[in-house]
C-alpha positions as semicolon CSV with decimal commas, in nm:
position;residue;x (nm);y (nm);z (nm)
1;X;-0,541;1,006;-3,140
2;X;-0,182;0,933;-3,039
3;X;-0,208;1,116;-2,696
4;X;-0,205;0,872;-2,436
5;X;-0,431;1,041;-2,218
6;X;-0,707;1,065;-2,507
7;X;-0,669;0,750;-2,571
8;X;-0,744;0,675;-2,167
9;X;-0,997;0,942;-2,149
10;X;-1,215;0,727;-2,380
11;X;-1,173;0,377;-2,334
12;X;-1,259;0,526;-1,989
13;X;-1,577;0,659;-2,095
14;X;-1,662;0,372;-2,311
15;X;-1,614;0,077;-2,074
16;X;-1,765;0,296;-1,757
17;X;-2,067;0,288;-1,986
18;X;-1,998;-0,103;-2,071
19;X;-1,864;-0,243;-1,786
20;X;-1,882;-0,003;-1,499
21;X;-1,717;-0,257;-1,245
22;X;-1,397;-0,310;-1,440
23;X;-1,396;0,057;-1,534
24;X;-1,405;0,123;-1,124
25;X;-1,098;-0,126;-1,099
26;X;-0,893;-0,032;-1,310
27;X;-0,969;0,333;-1,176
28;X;-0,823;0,229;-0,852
29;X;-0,489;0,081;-0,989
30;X;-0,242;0,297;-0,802
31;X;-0,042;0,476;-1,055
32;X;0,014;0,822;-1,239
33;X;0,065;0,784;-1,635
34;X;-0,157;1,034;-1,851
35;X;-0,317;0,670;-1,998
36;X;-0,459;0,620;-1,666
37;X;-0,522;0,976;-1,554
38;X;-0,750;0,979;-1,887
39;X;-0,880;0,652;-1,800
40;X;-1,003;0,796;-1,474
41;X;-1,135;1,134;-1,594
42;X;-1,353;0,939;-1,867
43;X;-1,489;0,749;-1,629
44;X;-1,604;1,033;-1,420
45;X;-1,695;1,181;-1,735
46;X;-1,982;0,933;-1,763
47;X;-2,050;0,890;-1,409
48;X;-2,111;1,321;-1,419
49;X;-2,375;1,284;-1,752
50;X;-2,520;0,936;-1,641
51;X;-2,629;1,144;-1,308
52;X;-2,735;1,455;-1,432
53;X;-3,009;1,217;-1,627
54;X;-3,108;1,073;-1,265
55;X;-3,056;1,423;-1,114
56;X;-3,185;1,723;-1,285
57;X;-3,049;2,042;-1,243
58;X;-3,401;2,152;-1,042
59;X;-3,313;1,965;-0,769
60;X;-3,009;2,110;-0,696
61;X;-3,185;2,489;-0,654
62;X;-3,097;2,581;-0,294
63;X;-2,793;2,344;-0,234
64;X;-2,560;2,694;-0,226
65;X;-2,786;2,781;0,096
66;X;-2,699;2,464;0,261
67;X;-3,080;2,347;0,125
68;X;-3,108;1,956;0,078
69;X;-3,398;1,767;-0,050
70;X;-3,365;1,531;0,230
71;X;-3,398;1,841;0,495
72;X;-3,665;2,016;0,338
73;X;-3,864;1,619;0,327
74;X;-3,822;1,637;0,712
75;X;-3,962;1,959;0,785
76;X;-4,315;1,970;0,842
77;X;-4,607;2,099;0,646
78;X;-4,706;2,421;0,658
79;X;-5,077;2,295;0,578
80;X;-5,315;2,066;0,778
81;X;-5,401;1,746;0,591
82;X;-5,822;1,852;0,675
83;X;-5,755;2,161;0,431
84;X;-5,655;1,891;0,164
85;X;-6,044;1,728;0,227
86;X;-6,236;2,081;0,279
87;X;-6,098;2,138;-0,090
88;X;-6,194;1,799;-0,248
89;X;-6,560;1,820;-0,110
């Protein structure tokens, strides 16, 4: 584990996971070593898997068609809310 951007890559990962705020400051320091290019790409690393928990892959059918969640939320329903009650009597 003598590669410097290895070495970055997971001390990224690990203190994104830890201590997300430092992790997000030190990703910010301006700067191009392979260290800190790890650093950064370990960090996104966990950002990508920590959201993919929050945001399943289902939710994302339709995005290639310009389809949002938001958007389809706005439309309005195809059914009248009286259908709902006929049903439940």
């Amino acid at each position: 584990m003598s590669d410097p951007y290895i070495k970055g890559f997971n001390e990224g990962y690990v203190i994104a996971a830890h201590l997300p705020d430092i992790a997000k400051d030190v990703s910010k320091v301006n700067g191009s070593s392979p260290w800190l290019e790890g650093f950064r790409d370990g960090r996104e690393q966990y950002i990508d898997e920590k959201m993919k928990v929050w945001h399943p892959a289902w939710l994302d059918v339709g995005q290639d068609k310009g389809w949002s969640m938001g958007r389809w939320l706005d439309q309005p329903q195809d059914r009248d809310r009286e259908d709902d009650r006929e049903i439940e009597r």
